[in-house]
LUMVOLO-201832 format. One record per residue (C-alpha): x, y, z; residue in three letters; residue number from 1. Coordinates in steps of 0.2 Angstrom, whole numbers, plus 2048, in hexadecimal, padded with zeros to 3 digits. Layout:
N
   east   north    up   rest    nr
      X       Y     Z    ALA   NUM
...
//
This chain:
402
   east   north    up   rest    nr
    2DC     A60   04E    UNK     1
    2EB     A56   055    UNK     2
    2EF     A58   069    UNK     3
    300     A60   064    UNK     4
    2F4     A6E   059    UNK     5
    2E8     A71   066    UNK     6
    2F7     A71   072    UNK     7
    300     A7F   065    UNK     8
    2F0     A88   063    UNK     9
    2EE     A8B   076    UNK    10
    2FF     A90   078    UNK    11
    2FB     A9D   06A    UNK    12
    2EE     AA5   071    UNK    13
    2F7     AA6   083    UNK    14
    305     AAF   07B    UNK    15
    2FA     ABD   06F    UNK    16
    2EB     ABE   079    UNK    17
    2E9     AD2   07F    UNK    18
    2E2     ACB   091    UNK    19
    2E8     AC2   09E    UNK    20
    2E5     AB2   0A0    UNK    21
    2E8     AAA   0B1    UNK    22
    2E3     A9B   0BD    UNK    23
    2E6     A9A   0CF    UNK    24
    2E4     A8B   0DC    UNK    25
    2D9     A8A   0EA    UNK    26
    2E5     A93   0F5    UNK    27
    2E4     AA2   0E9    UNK    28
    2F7     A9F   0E2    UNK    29
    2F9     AA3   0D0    UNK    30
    2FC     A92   0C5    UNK    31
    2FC     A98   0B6    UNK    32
    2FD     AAB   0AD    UNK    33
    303     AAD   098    UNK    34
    312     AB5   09A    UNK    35
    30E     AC5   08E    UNK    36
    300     ACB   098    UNK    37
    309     AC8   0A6    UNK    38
    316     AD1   0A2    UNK    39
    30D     AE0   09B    UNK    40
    300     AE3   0AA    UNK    41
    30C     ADE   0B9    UNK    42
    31E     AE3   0B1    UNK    43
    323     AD3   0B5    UNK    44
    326     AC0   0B1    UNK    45
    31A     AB0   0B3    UNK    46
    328     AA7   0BE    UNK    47
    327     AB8   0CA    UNK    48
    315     AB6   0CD    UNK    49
    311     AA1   0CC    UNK    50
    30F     A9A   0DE    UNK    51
    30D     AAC   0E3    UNK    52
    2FC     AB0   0EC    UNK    53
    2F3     ABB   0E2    UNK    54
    2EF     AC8   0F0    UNK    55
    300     ACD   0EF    UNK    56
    2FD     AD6   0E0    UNK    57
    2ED     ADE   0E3    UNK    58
    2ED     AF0   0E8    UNK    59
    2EB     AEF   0FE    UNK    60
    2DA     AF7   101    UNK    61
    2D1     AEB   0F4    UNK    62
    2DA     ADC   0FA    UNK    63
    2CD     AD3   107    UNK    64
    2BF     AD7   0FA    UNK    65
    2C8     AD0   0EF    UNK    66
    2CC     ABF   0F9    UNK    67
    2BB     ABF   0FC    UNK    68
    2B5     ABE   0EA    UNK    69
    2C2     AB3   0E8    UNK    70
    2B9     AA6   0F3    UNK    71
    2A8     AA9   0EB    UNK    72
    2B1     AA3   0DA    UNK    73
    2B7     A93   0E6    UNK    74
    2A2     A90   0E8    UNK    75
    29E     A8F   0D8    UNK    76
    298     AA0   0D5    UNK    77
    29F     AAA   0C5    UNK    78
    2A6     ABB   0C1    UNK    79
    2A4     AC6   0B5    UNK    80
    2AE     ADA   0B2    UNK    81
    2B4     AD8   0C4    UNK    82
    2BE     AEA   0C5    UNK    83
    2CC     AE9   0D1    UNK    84
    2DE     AF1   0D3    UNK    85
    2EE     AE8   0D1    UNK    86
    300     AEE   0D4    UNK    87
    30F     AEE   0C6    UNK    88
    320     AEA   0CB    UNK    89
    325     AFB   0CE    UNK    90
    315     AFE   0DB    UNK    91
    309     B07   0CF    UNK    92
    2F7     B03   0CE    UNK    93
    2ED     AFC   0BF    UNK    94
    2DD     AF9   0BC    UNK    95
    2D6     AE9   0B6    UNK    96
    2C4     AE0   0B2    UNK    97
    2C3     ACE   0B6    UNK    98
    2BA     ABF   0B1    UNK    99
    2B9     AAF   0BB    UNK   100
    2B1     A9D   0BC    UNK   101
    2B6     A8F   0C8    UNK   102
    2C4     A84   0C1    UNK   103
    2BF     A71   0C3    UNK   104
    2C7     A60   0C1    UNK   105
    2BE     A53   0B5    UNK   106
    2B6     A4D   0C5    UNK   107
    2AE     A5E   0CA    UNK   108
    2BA     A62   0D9    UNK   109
    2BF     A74   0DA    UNK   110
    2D1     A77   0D7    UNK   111
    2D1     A89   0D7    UNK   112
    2CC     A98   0CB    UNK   113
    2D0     A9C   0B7    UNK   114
    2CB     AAA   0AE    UNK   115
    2D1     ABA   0A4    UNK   116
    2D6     ACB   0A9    UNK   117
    2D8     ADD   09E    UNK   118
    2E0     AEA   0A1    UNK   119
    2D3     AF8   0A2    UNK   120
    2DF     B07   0A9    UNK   121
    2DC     B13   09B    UNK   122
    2CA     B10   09B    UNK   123
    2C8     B15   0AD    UNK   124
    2D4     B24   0AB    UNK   125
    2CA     B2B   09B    UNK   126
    2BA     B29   0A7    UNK   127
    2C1     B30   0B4    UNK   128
    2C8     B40   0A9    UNK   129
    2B7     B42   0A2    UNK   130
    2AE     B42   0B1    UNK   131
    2BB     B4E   0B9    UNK   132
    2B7     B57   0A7    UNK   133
    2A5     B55   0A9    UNK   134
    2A7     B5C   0BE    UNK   135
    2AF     B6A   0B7    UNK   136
    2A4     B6E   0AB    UNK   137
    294     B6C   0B8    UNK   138
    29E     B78   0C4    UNK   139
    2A1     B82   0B8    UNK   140
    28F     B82   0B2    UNK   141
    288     B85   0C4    UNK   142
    295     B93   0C8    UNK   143
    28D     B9B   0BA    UNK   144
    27D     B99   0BF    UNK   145
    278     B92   0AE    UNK   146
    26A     B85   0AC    UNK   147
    26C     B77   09D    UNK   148
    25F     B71   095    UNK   149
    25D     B68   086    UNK   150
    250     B64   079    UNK   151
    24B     B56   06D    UNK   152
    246     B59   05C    UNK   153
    23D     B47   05A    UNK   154
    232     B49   06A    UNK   155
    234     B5C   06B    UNK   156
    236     B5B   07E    UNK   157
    241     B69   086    UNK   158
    246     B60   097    UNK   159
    252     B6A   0A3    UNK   160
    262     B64   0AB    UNK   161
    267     B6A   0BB    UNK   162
    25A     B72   0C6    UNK   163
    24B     B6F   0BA    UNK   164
    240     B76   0C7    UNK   165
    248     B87   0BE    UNK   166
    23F     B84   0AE    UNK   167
    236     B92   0AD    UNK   168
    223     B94   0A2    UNK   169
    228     B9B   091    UNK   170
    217     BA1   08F    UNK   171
    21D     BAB   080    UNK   172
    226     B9E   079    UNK   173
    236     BA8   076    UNK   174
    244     B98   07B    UNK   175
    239     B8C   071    UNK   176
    237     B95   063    UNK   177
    24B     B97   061    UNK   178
    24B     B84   064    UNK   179
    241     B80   056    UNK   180
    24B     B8B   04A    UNK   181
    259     B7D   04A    UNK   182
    266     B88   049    UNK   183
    272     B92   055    UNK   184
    26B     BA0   061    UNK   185
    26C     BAC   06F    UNK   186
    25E     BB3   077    UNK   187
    258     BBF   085    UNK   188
    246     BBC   08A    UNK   189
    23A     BBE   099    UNK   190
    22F     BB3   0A1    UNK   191
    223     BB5   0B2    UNK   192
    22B     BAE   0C1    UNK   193
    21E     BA3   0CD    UNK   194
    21D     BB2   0D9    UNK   195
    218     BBB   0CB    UNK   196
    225     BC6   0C8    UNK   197
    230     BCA   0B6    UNK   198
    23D     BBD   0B3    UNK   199
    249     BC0   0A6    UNK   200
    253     BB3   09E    UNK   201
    264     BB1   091    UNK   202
    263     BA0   088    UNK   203
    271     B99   07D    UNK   204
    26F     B89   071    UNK   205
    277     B7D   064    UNK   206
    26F     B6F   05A    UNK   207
    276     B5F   05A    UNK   208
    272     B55   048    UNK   209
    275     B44   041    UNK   210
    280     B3E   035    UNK   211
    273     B42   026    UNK   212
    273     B54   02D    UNK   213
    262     B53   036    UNK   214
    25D     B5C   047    UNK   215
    25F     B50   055    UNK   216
    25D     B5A   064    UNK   217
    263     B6F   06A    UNK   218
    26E     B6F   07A    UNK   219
    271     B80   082    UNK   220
    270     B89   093    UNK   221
    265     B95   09A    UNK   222
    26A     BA3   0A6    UNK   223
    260     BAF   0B2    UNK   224
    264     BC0   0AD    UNK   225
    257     BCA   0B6    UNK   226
    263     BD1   0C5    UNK   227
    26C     BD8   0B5    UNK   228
    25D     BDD   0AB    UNK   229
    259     BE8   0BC    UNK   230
    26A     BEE   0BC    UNK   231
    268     BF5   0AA    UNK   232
    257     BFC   0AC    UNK   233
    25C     C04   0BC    UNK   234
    26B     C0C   0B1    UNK   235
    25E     C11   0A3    UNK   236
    254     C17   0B1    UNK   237
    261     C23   0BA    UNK   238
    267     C2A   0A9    UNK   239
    255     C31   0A5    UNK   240
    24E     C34   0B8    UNK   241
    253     C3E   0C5    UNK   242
    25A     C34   0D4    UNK   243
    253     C3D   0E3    UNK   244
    241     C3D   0DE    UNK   245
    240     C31   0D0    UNK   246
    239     C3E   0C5    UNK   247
    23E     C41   0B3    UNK   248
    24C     C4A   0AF    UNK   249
    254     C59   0A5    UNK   250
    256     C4B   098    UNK   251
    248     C44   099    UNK   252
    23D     C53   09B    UNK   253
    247     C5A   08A    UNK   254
    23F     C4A   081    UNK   255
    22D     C4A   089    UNK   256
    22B     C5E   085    UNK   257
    232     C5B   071    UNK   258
    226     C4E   06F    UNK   259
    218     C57   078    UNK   260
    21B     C66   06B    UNK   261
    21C     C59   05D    UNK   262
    20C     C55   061    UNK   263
    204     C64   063    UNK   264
    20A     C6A   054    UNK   265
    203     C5B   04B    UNK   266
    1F2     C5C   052    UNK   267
    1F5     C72   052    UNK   268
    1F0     C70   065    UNK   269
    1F9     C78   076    UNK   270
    201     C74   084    UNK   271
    20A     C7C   092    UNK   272
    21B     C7C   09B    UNK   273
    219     C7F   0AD    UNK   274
    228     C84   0B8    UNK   275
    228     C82   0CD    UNK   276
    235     C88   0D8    UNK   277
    233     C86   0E9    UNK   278
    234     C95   0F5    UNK   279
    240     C97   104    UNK   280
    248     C85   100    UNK   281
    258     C8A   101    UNK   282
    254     C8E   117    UNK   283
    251     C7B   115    UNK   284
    261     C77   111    UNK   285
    26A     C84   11C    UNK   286
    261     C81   12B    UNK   287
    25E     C6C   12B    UNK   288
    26A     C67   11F    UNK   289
    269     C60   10C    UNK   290
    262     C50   112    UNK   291
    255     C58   119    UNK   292
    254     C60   10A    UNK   293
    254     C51   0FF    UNK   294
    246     C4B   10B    UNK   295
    23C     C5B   105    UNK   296
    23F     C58   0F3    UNK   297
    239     C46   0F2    UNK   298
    228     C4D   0FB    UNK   299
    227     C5B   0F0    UNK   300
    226     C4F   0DF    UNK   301
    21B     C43   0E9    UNK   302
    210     C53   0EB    UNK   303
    211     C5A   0DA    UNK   304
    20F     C49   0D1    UNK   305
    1FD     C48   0DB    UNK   306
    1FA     C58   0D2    UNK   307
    1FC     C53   0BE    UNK   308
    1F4     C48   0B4    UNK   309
    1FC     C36   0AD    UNK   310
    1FC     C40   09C    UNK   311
    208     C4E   0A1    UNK   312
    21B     C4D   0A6    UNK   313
    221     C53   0B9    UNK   314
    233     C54   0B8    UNK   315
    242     C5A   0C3    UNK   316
    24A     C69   0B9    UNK   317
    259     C6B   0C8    UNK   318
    25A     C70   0D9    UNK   319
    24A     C75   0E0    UNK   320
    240     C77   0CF    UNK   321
    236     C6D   0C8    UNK   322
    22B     C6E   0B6    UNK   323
    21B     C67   0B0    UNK   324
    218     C64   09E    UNK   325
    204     C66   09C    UNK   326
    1FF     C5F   08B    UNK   327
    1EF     C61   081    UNK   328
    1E8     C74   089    UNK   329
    1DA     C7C   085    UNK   330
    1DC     C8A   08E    UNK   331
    1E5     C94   09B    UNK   332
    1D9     C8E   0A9    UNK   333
    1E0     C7E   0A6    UNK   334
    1F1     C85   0AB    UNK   335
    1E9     C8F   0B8    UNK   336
    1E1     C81   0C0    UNK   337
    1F1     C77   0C1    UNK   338
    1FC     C85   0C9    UNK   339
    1EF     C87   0D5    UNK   340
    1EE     C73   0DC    UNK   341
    201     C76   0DA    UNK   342
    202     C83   0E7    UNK   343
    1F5     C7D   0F3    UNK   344
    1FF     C6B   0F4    UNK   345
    20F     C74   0F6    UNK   346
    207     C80   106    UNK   347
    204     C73   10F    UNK   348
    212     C70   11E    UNK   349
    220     C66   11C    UNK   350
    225     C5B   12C    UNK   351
    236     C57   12E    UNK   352
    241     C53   13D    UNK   353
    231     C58   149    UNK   354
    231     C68   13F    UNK   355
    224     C71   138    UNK   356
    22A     C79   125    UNK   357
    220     C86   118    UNK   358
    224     C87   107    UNK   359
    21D     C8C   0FB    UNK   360
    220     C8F   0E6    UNK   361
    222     C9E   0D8    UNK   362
    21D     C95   0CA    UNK   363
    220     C9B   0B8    UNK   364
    214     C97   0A8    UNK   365
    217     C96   096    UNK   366
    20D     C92   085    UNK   367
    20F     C8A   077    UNK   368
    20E     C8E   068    UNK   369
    209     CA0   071    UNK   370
    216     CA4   07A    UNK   371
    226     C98   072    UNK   372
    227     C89   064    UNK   373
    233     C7F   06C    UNK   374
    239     C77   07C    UNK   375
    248     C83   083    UNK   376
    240     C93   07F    UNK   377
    22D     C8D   088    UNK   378
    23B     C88   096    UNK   379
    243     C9A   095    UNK   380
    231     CA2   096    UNK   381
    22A     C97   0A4    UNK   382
    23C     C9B   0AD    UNK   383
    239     CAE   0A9    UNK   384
    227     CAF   0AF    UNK   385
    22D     CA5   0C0    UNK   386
    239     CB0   0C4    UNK   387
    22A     CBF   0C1    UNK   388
    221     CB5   0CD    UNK   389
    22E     CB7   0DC    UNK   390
    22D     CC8   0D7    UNK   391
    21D     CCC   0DA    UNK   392
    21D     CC2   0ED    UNK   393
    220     CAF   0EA    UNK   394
    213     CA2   0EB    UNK   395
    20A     CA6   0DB    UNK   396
    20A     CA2   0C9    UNK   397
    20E     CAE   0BB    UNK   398
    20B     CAD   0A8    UNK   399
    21B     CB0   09C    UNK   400
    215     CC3   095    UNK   401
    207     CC8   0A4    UNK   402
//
């Protein structure tokens, strides 16, 4: 290849080359710049820039660095994807990666710097829009309280993202077992805390597969859900328990009783519906006020529950009366011995306020099948018999029929 040709080619290259291509002299002037480059990252011509000092251009806070790389260059020592910020013609800012070597004369002398430039602008605001992506998405993750995870299907290791210290033991392997399905899931499951305590957990995940199809890895998140899980078992609590005493309720008491007769029947057993009503509890209320009252209550179904087996269901029918479903009797001493702890624990005095308070309870009794075959009548008896009870002077127990 001829001098002119070499000469042609060069030029060629100068004028279609996507980077800059530059020199300077030892004073840092631009010598020489190809003109399309020049004109496409500063917005202006060669003859604008040549003999200019090339600090004029980059943006003000990197200057002095840059000078100072600049001299570095001067000593021999090479650059490579130097990121700096220069400035258009009309004062914006762009971003450029720079290479660099000495530029010497044929006897070794440093004359300045050459190198190339490119326009890196878009790359850095793609990165900087994912990371605000990714930030957003972290933020979003946190505010959530959420906890991503992510599992490899060729080493089948579950590592944790944020917080691993919140991986909790899956001793029941609930979340691994999803994971290894492959497919999409959503699941609730419990785990034991490090105190000890029930953890409850909701974990979501994807898979992620190659081109052929295959299981690469699942990606999801995991979330603690046990302040929830206590608010809905406090809900499924209060709908079936009494409130004041924690004691079954009307509702519950129904369900108990049915399935206590459905037993009996089964097995052509007995069993026994025992209803309390305090005596004189309305001079409670009166006299020191309904939550002196409440007070009373909650006592009274601490007593009585020391008074039943684990077998049998103490409930709070309403008000001041309570009932007792005794399963599995043999016979009306067993009744009799139950009303009789009954009475004793509820003779005892009740300190409230500094006060001294006696009460005491008419208790009614009915039998099944004897006396009724199903729940609402036995509750109609034992009602009955209760009230014949206060009849006959309060603080005793009466038998539906005697």
């Amino acid at each position: 290849m001829s001098a002119d040709e070499e000469l042609r080619l060069y030029r060629t290259v100068l004028e279609t080359s996507g980077e800059l291509i530059w020199s300077l002299d030892r004073e840092g002037r631009w010598t020489s710049l190809n003109a399309p480059a020049a004109r496409r990252i500063y917005w202006r011509d060669t003859a604008d820039l040549l003999g200019r000092p090339f600090t004029e251009v980059v943006a003000r806070e990197l200057r002095e660095r840059d000078y100072a790389v600049f001299q570095r260059l001067l000593d021999g020592q090479a650059l490579f994807d130097h990121e700096t910020r220069h400035m258009r013609s009309d004062g914006a800012l762009v971003d450029l990666s720079f290479n660099a070597v000495a530029l010497l004369d044929a006897g070794g002398r440093v004359l300045g710097a050459a190198g190339t430039a490119r326009d890196i602008s878009e790359r850095k605001r793609a990165a900087a829009a994912l990371h605000e992506t990714v930030e957003k998405l972290r933020l979003a993750v946190e505010a959530a309280d959420l906890h991503y995870w992510e599992w490899d299907a060729g080493t089948r290791r579950l590592q944790w993202g944020r917080s691993p210290s919140f991986a909790p033991d899956d001793p029941e392997g609930s979340l691994r077992a999803a994971i290894e399905r492959g497919e999409p899931f959503e699941i609730e499951y419990h785990v034991t805390a490090p105190g000890g305590q029930r953890q409850w957990l909701a974990a979501r995940g994807v898979p992620m597969t190659d081109a052929a199809g295959g299981l690469t890895r699942m990606i999801g998140v995991s979330q603690d859900i046990s302040a929830r899980k206590a608010r809905e078992e406090a809900v499924r609590f209060l709908a079936h328990h009494d409130a004041l005493t924690g004691l079954p309720n009307r509702r519950l008491l129904d369900d108990r009783l049915a399935q206590a007769i459905h037993i009996a029947q089964r097995r052509d057993g007995k069993l026994a519906v025992m209803l309390i009503d305090l005596d004189d509890f309305k001079q409670v209320n009166d006299s020191l006020g309904h939550r002196a009252g409440d007070a009373v209550l909650r006592e009274v179904a601490q007593r009585l529950a020391l008074c039943v087996r684990k077998a049998d269901t103490l409930a709070r029918h309403g008000g001041d009366e309570f009932v007792v479903v005794i399963s599995d009797v043999q016979s009306e001493s067993d009744c009799k011995l139950v009303a009789e702890k009954v009475l004793c624990s509820l003779s005892a005095e009740f300190r409230l306020e500094a006060r001294a308070l006696a009460l005491g309870a008419s208790i009614g009794i009915s039998l099944f099948p004897t006396d009724a075959g199903d729940g609402d009548a036995l509750l109609r008896n034992a009602d009955a018999a209760m009230y014949r009870a206060k009849q006959l002077g309060r603080n005793q127990y009466r038998f539906y029929g005697r």
